[in-house]
N, C-alpha and C positions, 0 to 999 in steps of 0.2 A: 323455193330455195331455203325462205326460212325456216321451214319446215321439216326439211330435212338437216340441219342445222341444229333445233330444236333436236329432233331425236337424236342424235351423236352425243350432244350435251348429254342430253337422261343414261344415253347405255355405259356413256364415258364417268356415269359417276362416282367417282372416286371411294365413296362414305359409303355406300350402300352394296353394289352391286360389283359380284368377280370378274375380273379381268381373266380371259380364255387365250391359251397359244393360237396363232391363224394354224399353225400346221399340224400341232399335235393334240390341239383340242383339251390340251389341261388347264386347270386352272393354275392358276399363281401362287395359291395359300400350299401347291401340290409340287409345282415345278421350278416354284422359289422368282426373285426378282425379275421381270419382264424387259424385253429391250421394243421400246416403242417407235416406228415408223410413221410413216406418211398415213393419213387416213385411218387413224385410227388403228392400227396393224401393232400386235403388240404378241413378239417370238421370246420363246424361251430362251437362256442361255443352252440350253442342248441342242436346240434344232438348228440355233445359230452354227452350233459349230460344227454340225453336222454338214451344215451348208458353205461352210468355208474348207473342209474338207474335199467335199464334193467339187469346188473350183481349184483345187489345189491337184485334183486328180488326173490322170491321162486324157480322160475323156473326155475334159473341159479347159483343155491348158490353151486351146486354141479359139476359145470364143471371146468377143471383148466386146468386154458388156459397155463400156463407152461409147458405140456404135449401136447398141440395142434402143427399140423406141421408148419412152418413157411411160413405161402402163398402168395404169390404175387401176389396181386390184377392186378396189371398189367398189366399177362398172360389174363385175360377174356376180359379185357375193355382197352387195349393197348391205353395211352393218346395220341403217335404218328399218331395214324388210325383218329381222331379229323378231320373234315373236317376245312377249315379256317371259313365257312359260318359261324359256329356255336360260335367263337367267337367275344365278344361283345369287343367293344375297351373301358378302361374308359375316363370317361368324365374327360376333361382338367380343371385344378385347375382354377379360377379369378388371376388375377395379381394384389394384395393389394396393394396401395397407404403404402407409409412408415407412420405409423403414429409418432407424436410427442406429448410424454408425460408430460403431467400437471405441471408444473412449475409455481411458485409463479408471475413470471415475466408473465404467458402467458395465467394465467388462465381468462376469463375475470370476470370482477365487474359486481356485481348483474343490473345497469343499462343499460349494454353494454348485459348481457346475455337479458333483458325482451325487449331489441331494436330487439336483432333479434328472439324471440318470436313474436313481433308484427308485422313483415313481413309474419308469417304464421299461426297465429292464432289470428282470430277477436272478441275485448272485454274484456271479462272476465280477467280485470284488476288488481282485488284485487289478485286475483288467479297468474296471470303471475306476480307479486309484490312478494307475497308469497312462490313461488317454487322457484324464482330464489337468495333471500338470503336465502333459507336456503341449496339448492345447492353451492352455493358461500361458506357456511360456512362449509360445508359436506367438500370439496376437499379441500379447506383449513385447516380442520384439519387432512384429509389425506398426505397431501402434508408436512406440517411441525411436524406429528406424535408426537405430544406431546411433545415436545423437553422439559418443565420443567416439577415443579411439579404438575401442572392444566393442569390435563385431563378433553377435552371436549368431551363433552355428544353427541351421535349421534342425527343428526336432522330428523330421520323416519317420512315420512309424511301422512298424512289423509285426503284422498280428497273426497269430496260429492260432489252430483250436477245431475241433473235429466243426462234421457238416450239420448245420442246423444250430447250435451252437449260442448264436448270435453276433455276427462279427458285422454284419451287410447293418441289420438293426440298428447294431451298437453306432456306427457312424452315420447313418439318416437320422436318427435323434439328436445326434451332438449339434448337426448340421440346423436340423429343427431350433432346437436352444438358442444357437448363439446367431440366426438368421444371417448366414452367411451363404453363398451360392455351392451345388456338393454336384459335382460330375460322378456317377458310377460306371464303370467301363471294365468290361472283362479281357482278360490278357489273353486269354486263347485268341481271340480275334487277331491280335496282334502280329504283323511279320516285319521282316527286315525290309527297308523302303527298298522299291524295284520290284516287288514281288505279292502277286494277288494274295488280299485282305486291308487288314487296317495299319498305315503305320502311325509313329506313336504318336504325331503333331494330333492325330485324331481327338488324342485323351484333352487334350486343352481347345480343342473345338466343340466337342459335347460341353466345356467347362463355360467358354464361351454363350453357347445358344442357353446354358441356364439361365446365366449373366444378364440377358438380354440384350446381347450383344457389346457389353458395356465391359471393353479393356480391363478398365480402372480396379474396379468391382470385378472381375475376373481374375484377377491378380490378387487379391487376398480368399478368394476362396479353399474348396478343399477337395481335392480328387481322389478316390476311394478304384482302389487297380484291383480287382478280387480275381480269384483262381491263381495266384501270384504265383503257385504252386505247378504251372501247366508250362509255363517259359523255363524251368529249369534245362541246364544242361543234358542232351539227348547221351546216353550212354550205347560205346559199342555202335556208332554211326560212323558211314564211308561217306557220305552227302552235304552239300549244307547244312548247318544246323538254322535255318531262316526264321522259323519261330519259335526258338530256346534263347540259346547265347547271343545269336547276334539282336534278340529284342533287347533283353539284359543291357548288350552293351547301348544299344541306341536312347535307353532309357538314361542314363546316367547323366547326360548334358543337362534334362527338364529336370531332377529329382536334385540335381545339385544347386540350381539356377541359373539359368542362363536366357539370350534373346531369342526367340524362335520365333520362324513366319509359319502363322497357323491360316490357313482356310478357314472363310466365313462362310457357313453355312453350309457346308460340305465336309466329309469327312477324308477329302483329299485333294493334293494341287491339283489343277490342270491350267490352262490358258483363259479359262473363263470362268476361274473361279477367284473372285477377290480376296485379298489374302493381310492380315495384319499385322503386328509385331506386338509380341507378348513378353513379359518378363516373368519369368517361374521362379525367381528369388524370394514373394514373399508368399507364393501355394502351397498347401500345406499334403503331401502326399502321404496316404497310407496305404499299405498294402497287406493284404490278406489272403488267406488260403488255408485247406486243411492238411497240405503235405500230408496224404496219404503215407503209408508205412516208412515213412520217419520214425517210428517208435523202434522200428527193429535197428536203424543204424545207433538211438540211440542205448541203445540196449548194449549194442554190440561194444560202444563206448564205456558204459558201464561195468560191462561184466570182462575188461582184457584184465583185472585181476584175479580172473578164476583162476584156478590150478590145482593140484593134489595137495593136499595135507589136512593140517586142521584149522588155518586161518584162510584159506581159499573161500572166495565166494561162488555160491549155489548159481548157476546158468540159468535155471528157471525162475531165481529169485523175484525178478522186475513183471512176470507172467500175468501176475493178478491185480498189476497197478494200471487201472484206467485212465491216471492223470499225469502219464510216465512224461507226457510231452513237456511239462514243465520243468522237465531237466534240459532242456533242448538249450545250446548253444550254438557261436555261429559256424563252430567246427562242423556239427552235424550238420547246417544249414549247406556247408559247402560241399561234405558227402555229398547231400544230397541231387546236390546241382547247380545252386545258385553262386556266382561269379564273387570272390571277394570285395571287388570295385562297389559291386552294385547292393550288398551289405555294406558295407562302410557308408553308402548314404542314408542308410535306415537305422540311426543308432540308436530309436526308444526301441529294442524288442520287448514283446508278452505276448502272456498266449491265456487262451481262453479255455473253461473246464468241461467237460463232459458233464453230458445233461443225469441227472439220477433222479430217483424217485421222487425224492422230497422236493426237488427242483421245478419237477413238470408239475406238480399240484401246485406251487405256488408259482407258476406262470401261467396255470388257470385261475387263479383267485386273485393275485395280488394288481398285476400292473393295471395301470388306467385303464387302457385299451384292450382290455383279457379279451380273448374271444369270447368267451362264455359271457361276458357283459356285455357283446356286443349282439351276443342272442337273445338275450332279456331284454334289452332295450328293445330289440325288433316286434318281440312279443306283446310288451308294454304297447307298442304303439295301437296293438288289437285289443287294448285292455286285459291281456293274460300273464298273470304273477307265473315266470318260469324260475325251479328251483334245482337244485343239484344234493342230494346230499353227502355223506361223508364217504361211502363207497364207490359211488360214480365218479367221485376222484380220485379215488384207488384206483377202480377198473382202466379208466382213460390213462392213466400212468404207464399201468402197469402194459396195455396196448404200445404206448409211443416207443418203450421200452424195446421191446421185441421188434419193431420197424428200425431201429438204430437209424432212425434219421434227424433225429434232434429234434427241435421246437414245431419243427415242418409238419411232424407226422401227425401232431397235436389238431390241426384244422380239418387233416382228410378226415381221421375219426371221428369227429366233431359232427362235420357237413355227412357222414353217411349214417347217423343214430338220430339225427335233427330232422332227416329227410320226410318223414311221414308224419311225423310231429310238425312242421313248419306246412306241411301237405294240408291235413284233418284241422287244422287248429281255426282258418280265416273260414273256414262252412260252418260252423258249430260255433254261433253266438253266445249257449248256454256255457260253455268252459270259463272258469276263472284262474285254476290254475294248474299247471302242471308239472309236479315232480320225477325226475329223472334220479333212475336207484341203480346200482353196479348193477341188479340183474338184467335191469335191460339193454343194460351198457353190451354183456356177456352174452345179449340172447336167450335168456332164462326166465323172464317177464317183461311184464306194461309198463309204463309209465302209470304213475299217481294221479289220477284225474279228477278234478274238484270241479263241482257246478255251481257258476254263480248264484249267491242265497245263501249258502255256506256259512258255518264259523269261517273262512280264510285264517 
C-alpha cells in the first residue's frame, strides 16, 4: 500500500513532470488549467464540458447518477502501472530580468526616446518624431493619473504608410525601449461578437497572456491592431457588414476606456473559461495599415480644382508623387471607410514614407540589427571576414525596388544569393574571407574568395 502511495507522489509531481487529461490525453502546458478528481484524475476544461453537455442531452436526461455505484477509475487504469517513458517533464520557466517601473524621473523625453529609435529604424522621421511625443505624453499621463481637475485625453495613434514600410517594427521597438508589455493582433480576424472569429475582448486577452496574466501591468501596456485598413466599411453591400462596421463600432468602448470582462487564457467567453475585469483607460492603442488605393481618393480631393482655363490644375499632376499619402486627412480616411466615431478616438495621425533607394542601402548598413550584420556575425562565428561592397548595395536596392514590397523583400534576396555561400563556406576550413560584388548579386559572377595566409 505504501507503495503504491509512493508512486502517485512521484507521477503526481508537481515540479518536474506533466500533468495528462484522463480523456483526451493532452497535456496541460497544451490544454490549459486541469480540473482534478479523486485518484489522481486530472480533465481538461474541454472535455469537462463536453461531459456536461453530454448529461444535459436527451440521451441522458433520464440517468441519475446519485443512484450510480461509486467506481474507481483507478482499479482499470492504475496511474502507478505508468511506465516513466511515457512521462514528459515540463519545460523550465525563462529567468525574467527584474523590471523597473515608469517613473517621472526615468521615463525618457521624446528626443532621448526617437535617439534610440534611430539606432534601429532608418528614416521615416516625421513618424519616429510623432510616435514618440505622443508615447512620452501617453505614460506621462499614466504615470501622474490625473492628479487635478484636467483630465488628459488619450493619445491612440493612426499610422499609414505602404507595406513593408515599417509600421509593425516601428512599434515592437518602442515596446522594446520602454519594457512595457505590446499585444500584436490583426483586425482581419476580427467579427462582430455572435459570429465565427475573434471578437475584440480577444485584443486585450493576447495583451493579458503577455502581461503574464498580471491585470495591473496589463493596463499600462500597448496594443498594436494592424491591417486597420481590412475593417473599413464594405461598399455596395446588402448583408451584414460583421467584419467592417460593426468591428469599427465594437472597438470604440476599449480605444476609449472603459471596463471589460476579457477571458483568461482564451480568446473567447464560454462557461468554462475564467474571465477578469480590465480597465482600457490607461492602454495605449495603435493602429496601422497600408489603405491600399487611398491615394486615388486622395487625389481625387486634390485635383476637384481642375477645370478649363489657365489657372486649372493638371489631373495627372499628383501621378509621379510616391509620398501623396501624406496629404491624407480624416475626410479621405472616411471616403475610405473608416466610421467618424472610431477616428475621433485616434487623434495622433501620421503616416509613414515609401522605402527608395537611398533608404534600403541604409537599412542594410545602418541599423543594429541589419541583416547583413546578422550574416557577418554567422560567418565570423566559422572564423570568415564576410564583406559587401559598394555595388552589392546598389544591386540589392535596386532588386527590393522592383519587388515593391518594402523592407520585407530585403531578406528573401539576401537568404537566396547567401544560399551557397552559407552552403561551401562550413567544408572549406581554408576560406578567410568572402566578398559579395553587384555581379553576383545580378548573376554575372563569384563572389571574392580569400584563403587564409593572405594579406586579409
Amino acid at each position: 500500500m505504501s507503495d503504491n502511495i509512493n508512486n502517485n507522489d512521484e507521477f503526481d509531481d508537481k515540479d518536474e513532470y506533466e500533468k495528462y487529461c484522463y480523456l483526451c490525453r493532452r497535456p496541460e502546458s497544451t490544454a490549459g488549467p486541469f480540473i482534478t478528481l479523486h485518484e489522481n484524475i486530472h480533465i481538461c476544461n474541454s472535455c469537462m464540458q463536453k461531459s456536461f453537455d453530454s448529461f444535459n442531452s436527451n440521451s441522458m436526461q433520464y440517468i441519475d447518477l446519485s443512484k450510480m455505484p461509486n467506481i474507481n477509475m483507478s482499479q482499470f487504469m492504475p496511474f502507478d502501472d505508468i511506465p516513466k517513458s511515457q512521462k514528459v517533464k515540463k519545460k523550465k520557466k525563462k529567468e525574467k530580468a527584474e523590471e523597473v517601473p515608469l517613473t517621472m524621473e526615468n521615463i525618457p523625453a521624446p528626443h532621448k526616446i526617437k535617439a534610440m529609435l534611430d539606432e534601429y529604424v532608418v528614416g521615416q522621421e516625421y513618424a519616429k518624431k510623432a510616435i514618440s511625443v505622443a508615447v512620452y505624453n501617453h505614460y506621462k499621463r499614466v504615470i501622474t493619473n490625473s492628479m487635478d481637475d484636467i483630465e488628459i485625453e488619450k493619445s491612440n495613434m493612426l499610422m499609414l504608410g505602404p507595406t513593408g514600410s515599417g509600421k509593425t517594427y516601428l512599434v515592437k521597438t518602442i515596446a522594446k525601449l520602454l519594457h512595457v508589455p505590446l499585444a500584436i493582433t490583426d483586425a482581419t480576424t476580427l467579427t462582430e461578437a455572435g459570429y465565427i472569429g475573434d471578437d475584440v475582448e480577444s485584443i486585450l486577452s493576447k495583451l493579458l497572456a503577455v502581461a503574464d496574466n498580471d491585470v495591473e501591468k496589463a493596463e499600462r501596456g500597448i496594443v498594436f491592431i494592424d491591417e486597420i485598413d481590412k475593417i473599413a466599411k464594405k461598399k455596395e453591400t446588402h448583408s451584414r457588414d460583421v467584419s467592417g462596421e460593426s468591428v469599427q463600432q465594437g472597438l470604440l468602448k476599449i480605444l476609449e476606456g472603459a471596463e471589460v470582462e476579457v477571458p483568461v487564457g482564451s480568446g473567447s467567453k464560454n462557461a468554462m473559461t475564467p474571465t477578469t475585469t480590465m480597465n482600457t483607460r490607461n492602454i495605449l492603442f495603435i493602429c496601422g495599415g497600408a489603405f491600399p488605393d487611398i491615394e486615388n481618393i486622395i487625389k481625387q480631393r486634390l485635383n476637384k480644382q481642375s477645370s478649363m482655363g489657365f489657372n486649372a490644375d493638371l489631373k495627372d499632376k499628383h501621378d509621379n508623387n510616391d509620398n501623396i499619402i501624406k496629404e491624407v486627412t480624416n475626410e479621405d480616411l472616411r471616403d475610405f471607410g473608416m466610421i467618424p466615431e472610431f477616428l475621433g478616438r485616434l487623434p495622433v495621425l501620421f503616416t509613414l514614407d515609401a522605402l527608395d533607394k537611398d533608404m534600403y542601402i541604409k537599412i542594410l548598413k545602418e541599423p543594429k540589427n541589419a541583416i547583413l550584420k546578422q550574416y557577418k556575425k554567422l560567418l565570423a562565428l566559422d572564423e570568415v571576414d564576410l564583406q559587401f561592397d559598394d555595388s552589392a548595395y546598389e544591386a540589392i536596392a535596386d532588386l527590393a525596388l522592383e519587388k515593391k514590397t518594402g523592407a520585407r523583400a530585403l531578406r528573401a534576396i539576401i537568404e537566396k544569393f547567401m544560399l551557397d555561400i552559407m552552403y561551401e563556406i562550413p567544408r572549406d576550413d581554408s576560406i578567410g574571407r568572402v566578398t559579395i560584388t553587384g555581379d553576383y548579386i545580378n548573376k554575372k559572377g563569384s563572389p571574392i574568395i580569400e584563403l587564409r595566409g593572405t594579406n586579409l
